[in-house]
C-alpha positions in Angstrom: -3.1 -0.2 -12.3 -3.4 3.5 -12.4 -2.8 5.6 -9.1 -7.1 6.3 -9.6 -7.7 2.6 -9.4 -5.6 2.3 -5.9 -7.0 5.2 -4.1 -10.3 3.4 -5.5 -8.9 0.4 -3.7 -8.1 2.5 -0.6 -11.6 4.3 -0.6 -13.3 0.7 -0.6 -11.1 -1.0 2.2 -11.7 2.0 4.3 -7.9 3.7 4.1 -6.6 7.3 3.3 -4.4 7.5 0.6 -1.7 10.6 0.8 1.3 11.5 -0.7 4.0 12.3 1.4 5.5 16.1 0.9 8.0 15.9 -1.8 11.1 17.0 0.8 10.8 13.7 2.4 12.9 11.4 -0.2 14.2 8.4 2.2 10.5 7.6 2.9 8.7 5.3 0.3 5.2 4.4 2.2 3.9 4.8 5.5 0.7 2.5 6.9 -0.3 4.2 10.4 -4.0 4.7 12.4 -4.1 8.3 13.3 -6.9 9.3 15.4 -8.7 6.0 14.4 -8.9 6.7 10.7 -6.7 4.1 8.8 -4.0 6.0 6.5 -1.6 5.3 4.1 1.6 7.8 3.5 3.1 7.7 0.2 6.6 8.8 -1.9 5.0 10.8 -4.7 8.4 10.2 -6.8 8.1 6.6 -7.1 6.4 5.7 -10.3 4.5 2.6 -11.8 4.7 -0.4 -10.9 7.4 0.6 -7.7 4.3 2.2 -6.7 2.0 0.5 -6.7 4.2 -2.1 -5.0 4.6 0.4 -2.2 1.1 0.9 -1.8 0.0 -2.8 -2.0 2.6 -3.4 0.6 1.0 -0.4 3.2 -2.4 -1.8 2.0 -1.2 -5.1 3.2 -0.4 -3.9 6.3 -4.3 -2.3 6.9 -5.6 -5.3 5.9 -3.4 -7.9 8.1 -4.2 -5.9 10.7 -0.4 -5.3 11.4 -0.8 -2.1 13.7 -3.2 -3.6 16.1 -0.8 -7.3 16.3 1.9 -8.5 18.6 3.7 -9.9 15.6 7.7 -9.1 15.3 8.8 -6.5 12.5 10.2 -9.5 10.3 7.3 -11.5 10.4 5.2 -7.9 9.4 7.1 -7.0 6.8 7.1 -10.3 5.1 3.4 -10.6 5.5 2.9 -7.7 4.1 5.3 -8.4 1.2 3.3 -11.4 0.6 0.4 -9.4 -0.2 2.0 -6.9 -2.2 3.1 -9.8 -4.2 -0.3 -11.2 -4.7 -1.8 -8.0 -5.0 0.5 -6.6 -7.7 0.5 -9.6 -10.3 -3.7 -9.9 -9.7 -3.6 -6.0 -10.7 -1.0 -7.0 -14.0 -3.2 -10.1 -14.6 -6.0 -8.2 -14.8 -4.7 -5.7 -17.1 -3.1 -7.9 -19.4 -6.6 -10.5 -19.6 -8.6 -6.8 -20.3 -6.3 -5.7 -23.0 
């Protein structure tokens, strides 16, 4: 899946997808709710399928509904890891069954 195809995914699910300014290196994704618009923050460097990982794992984290829950940060980040997961072989299943 092409970077087009997730800020596709981003535009449908109703999220903002940014890259983060190139100084900022320690940072790969962000998922926050600023001013009540949904936005995801991304590390520009990263590339393929790292990526899109990153992404799918922010996504997750719209989706879940992770910045409106009480939930701890270890049972967030694993639910969101979950979806990447998902997310990211559906997106290489897809490609491979297209080709």
């Amino acid at each position: 899946m092409r970077l087009e195809q997730i800020e596709k995914v981003c535009t449908d699910v109703g999220i903002i997808l940014e890259a983060l300014p190139e100084n900022i290196k320690n940072i790969e994704g962000i998922a926050v709710n600023y001013k009540g618009e949904n936005m995801i923050f991304y590390n520009p460097q990263l590339e393929g399928i790292q990526q899109l990982r990153v992404i799918a794992h922010e996504i997750g984290h719209h989706v879940l509904k992770h910045l409106t829950q009480e939930k701890s940060d270890t049972v967030r980040e694993i639910e969101a890891d979950i979806f990447a997961s998902v997310f990211t072989a559906m997106s290489l299943f897809a490609k491979t069954a297209a080709a």
